[in-house]
N, CA, C and O of each residue as an XYZ file, in Angstrom:
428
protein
N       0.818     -1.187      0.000
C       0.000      0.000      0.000
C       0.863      1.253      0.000
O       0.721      2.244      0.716
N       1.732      1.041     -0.882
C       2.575      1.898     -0.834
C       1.824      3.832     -1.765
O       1.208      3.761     -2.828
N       1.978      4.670     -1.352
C       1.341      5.887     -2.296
C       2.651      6.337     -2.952
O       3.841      6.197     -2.669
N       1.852      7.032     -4.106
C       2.684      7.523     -5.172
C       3.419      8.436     -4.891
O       2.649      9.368     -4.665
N       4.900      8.947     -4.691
C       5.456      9.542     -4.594
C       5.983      9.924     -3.068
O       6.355     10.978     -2.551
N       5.862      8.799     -2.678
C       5.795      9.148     -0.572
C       6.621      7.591     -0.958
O       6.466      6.602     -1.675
N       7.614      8.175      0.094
C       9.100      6.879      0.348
C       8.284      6.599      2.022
O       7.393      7.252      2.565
N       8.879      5.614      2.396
C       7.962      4.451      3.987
C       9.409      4.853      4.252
O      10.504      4.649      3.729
N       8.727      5.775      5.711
C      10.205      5.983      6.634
C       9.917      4.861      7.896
O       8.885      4.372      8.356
N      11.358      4.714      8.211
C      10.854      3.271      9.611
C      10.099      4.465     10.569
O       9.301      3.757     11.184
N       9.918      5.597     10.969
C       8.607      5.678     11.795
C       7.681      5.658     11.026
O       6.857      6.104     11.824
N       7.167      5.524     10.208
C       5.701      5.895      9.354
C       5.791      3.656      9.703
O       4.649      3.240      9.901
N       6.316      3.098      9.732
C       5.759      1.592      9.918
C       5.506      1.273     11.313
O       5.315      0.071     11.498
N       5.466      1.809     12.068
C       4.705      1.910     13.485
C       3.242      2.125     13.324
O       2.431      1.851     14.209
N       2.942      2.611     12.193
C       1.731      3.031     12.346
C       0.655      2.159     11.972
O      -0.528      2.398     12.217
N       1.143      1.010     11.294
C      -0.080     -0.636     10.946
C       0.234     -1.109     12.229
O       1.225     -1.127     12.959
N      -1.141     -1.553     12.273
C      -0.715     -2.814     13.633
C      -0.463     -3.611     13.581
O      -0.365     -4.212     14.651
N      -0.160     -4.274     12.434
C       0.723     -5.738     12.410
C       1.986     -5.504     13.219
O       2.549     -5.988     14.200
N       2.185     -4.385     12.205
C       4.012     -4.189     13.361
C       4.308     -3.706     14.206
O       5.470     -3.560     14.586
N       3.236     -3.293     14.775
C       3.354     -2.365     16.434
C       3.144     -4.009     17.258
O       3.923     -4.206     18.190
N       1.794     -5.523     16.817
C       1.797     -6.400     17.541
C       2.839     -7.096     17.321
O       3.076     -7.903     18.219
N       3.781     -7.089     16.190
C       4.668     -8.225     16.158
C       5.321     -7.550     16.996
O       5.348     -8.176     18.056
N       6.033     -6.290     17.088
C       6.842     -5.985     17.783
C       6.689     -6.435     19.201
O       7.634     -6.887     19.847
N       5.621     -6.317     19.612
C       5.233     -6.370     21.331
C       4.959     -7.890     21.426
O       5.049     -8.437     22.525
N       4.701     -8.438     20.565
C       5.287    -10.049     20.779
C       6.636    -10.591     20.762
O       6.888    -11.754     21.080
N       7.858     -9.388     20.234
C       9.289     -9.943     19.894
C       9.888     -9.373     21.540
O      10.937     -9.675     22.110
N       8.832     -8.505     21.965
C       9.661     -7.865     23.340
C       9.165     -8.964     24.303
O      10.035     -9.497     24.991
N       8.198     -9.279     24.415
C       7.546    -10.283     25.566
C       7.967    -11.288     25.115
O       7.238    -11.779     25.977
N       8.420    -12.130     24.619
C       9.103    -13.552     23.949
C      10.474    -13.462     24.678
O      10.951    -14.462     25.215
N      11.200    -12.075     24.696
C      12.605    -11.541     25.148
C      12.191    -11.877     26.246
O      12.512    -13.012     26.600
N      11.429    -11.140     27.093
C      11.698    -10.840     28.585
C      10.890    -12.490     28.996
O      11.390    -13.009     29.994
N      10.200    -12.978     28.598
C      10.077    -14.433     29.073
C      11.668    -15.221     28.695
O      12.361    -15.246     29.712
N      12.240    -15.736     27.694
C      13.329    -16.260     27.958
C      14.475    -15.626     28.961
O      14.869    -16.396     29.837
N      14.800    -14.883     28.942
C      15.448    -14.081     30.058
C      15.347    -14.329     31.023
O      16.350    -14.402     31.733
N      13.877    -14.624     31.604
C      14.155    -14.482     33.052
C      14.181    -16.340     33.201
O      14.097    -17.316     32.456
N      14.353    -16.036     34.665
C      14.670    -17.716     35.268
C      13.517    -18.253     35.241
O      12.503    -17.566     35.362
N      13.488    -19.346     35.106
C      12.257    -20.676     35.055
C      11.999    -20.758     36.759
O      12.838    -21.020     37.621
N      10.059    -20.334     36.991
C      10.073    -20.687     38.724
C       9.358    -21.676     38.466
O       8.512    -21.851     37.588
N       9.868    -22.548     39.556
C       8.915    -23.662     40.008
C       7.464    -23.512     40.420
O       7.292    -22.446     41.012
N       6.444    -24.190     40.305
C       5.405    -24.236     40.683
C       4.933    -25.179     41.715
O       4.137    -25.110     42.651
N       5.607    -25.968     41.280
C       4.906    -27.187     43.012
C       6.969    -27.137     43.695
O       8.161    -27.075     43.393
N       5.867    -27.235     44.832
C       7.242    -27.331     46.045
C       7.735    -28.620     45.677
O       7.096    -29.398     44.968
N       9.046    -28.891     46.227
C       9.650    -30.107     46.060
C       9.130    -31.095     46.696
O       9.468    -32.227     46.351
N       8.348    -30.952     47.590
C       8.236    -31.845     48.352
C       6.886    -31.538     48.822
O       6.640    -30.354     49.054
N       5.735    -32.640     49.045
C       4.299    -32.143     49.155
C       4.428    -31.950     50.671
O       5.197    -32.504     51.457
N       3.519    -31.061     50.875
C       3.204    -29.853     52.347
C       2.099    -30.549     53.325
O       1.184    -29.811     53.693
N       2.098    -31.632     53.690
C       0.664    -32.257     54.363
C      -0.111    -31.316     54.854
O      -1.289    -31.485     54.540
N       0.162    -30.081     55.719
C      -0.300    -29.423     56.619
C      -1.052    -28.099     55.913
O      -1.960    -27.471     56.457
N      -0.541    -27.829     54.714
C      -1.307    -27.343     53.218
C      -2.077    -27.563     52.756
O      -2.832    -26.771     52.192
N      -2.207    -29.099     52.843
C      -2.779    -29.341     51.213
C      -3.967    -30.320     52.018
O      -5.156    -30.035     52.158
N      -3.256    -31.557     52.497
C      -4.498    -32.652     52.925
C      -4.893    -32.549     54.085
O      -6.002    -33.011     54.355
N      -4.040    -31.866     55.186
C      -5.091    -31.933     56.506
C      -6.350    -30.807     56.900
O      -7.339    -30.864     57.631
N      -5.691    -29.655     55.917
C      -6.984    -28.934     55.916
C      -8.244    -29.553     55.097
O      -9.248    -29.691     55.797
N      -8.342    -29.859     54.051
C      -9.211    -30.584     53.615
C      -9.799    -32.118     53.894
O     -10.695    -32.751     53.336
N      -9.165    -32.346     54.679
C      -9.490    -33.809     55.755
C     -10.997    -33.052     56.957
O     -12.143    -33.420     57.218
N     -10.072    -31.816     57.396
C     -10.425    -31.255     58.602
C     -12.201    -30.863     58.278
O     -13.159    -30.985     59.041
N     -12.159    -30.426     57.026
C     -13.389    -29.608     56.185
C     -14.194    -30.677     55.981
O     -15.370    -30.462     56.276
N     -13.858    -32.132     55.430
C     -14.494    -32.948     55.078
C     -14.964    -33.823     56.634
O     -16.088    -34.277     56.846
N     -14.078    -33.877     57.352
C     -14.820    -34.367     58.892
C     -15.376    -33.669     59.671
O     -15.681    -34.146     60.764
N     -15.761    -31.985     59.282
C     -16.083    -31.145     60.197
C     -17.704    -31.098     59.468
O     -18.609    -30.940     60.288
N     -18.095    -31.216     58.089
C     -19.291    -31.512     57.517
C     -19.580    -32.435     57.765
O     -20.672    -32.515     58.327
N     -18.993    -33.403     57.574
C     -19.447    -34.870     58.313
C     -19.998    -35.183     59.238
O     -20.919    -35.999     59.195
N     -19.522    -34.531     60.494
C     -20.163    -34.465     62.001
C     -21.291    -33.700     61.968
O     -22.379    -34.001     62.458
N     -21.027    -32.773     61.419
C     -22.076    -31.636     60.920
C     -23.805    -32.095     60.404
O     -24.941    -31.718     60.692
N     -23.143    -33.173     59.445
C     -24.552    -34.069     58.785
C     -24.870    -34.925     59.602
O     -26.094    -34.964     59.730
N     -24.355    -35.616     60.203
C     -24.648    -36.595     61.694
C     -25.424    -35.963     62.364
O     -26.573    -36.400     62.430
N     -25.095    -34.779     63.061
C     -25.509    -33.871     64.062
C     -27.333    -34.079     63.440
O     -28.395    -34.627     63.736
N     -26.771    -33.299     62.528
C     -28.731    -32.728     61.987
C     -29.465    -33.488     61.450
O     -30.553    -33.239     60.932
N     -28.559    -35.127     61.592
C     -29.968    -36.362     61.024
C     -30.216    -36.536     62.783
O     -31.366    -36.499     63.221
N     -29.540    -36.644     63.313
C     -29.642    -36.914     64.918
C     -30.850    -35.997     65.417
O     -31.927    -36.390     65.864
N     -30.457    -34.797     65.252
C     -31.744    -33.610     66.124
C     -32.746    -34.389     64.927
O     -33.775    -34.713     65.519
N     -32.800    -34.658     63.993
C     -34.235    -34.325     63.158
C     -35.247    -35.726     63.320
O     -36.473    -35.780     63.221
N     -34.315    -36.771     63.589
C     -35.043    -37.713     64.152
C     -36.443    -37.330     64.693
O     -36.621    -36.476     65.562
N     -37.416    -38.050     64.091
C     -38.549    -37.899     64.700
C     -38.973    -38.383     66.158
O     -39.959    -37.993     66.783
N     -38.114    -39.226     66.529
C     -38.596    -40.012     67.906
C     -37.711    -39.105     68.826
O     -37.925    -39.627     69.920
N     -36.779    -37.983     69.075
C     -36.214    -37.165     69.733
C     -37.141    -35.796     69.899
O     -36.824    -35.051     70.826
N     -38.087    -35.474     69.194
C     -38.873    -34.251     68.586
C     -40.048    -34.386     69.826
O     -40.672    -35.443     69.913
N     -40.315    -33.284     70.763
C     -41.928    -33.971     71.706
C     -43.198    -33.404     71.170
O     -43.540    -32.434     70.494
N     -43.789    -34.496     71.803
C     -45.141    -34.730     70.970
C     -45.882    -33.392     71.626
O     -45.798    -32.853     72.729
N     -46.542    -33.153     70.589
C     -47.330    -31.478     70.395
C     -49.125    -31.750     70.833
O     -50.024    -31.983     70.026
N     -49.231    -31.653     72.057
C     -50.567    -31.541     72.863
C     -51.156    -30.461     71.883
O     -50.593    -29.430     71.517
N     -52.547    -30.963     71.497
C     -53.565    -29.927     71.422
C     -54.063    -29.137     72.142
O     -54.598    -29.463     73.201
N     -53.982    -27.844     71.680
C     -54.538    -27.068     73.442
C     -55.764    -27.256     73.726
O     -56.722    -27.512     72.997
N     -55.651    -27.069     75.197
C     -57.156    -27.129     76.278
C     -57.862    -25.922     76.233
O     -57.615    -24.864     76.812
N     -59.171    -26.345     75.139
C     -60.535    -24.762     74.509
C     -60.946    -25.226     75.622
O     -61.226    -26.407     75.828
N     -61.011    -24.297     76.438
C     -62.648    -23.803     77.337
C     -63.949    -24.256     76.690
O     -64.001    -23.803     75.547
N     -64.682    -24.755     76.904
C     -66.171    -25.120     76.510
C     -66.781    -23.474     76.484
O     -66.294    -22.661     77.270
N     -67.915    -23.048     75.489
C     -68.260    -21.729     75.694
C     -69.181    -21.660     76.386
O     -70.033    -22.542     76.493
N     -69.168    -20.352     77.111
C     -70.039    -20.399     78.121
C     -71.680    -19.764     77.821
O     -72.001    -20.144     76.695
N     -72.624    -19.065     78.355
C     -73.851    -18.875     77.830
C     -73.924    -17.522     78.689
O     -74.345    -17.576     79.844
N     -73.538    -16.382     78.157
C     -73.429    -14.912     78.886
C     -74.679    -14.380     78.970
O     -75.686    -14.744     78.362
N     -74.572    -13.598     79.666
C     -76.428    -13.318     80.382
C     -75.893    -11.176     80.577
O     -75.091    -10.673     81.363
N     -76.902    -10.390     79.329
C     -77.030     -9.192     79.629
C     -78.017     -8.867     80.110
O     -78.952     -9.666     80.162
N     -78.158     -7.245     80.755
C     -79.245     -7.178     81.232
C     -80.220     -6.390     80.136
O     -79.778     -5.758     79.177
N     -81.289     -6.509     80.381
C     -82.071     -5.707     79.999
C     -81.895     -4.419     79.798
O     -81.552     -3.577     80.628
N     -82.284     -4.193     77.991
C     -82.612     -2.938     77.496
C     -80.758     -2.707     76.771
O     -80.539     -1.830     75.936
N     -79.768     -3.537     77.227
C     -78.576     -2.595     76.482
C     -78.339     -2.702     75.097
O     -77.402     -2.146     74.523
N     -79.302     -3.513     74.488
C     -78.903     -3.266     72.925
C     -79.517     -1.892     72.387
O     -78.847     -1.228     71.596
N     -80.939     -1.396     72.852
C     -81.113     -0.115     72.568
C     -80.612      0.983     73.251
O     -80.830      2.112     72.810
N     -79.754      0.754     74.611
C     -78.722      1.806     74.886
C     -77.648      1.568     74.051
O     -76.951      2.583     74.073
N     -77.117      0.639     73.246
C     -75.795      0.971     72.603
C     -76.432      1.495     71.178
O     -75.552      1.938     70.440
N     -77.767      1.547     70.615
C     -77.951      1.896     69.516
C     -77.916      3.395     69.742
O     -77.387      4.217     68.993
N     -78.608      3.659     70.979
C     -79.158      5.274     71.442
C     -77.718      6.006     71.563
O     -77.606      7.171     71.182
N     -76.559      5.258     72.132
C     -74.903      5.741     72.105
C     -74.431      5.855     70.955
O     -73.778      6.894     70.859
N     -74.482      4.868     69.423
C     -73.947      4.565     68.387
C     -74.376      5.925     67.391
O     -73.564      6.562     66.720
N     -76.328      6.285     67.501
C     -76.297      7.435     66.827
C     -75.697      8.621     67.441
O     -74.729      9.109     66.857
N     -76.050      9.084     68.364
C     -75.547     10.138     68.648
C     -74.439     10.597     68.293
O     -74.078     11.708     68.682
């Protein structure tokens, strides 16, 4: 894509991105070989890391699920009395207060 009468100076090729990404792939390719290779697993496995915490998690749910089949047991649960209704009784007003509460209600 070269234009007519215009010479490609090396800054004017910064300006496609092919060669701005190759470039920044030729610098990160550098600085990865360069540096030192780290290890990822320890030399030697860590019990106190790795399996006794997850021992600890897996027997601490464990007891955990024991526990709450234990309470939920139905034969541990007490039995739920129906409550004691009063029989109703047969109330006795006196005379005349339904037309005193009507004679109160208009007013």
């Amino acid at each position: 894509m070269k234009r007519q009468g215009l010479t490609e100076s090396p800054a004017g090729r910064w300006t496609r991105p092919e060669d701005y990404l190759g470039a920044m792939a030729r610098k990160r390719s550098f600085r990865r070989g360069s540096r030192q290779r780290e290890r990822t697993e320890p030399e030697s496995a860590r019990l106190l890391l790795s399996t006794v915490p997850f021992l600890a998690l897996i027997s601490l749910l464990g007891v955990l699920g024991v526990a709450i089949m234990i309470m939920a047991f139905p034969g541990s649960q007490p039995v739920v009395q129906a409550p004691q209704l009063t029989p109703p009784e047969q109330g006795v007003a006196q005379k005349g207060w339904f037309q005193e509460a009507q004679r109160e209600f208009h007013h």
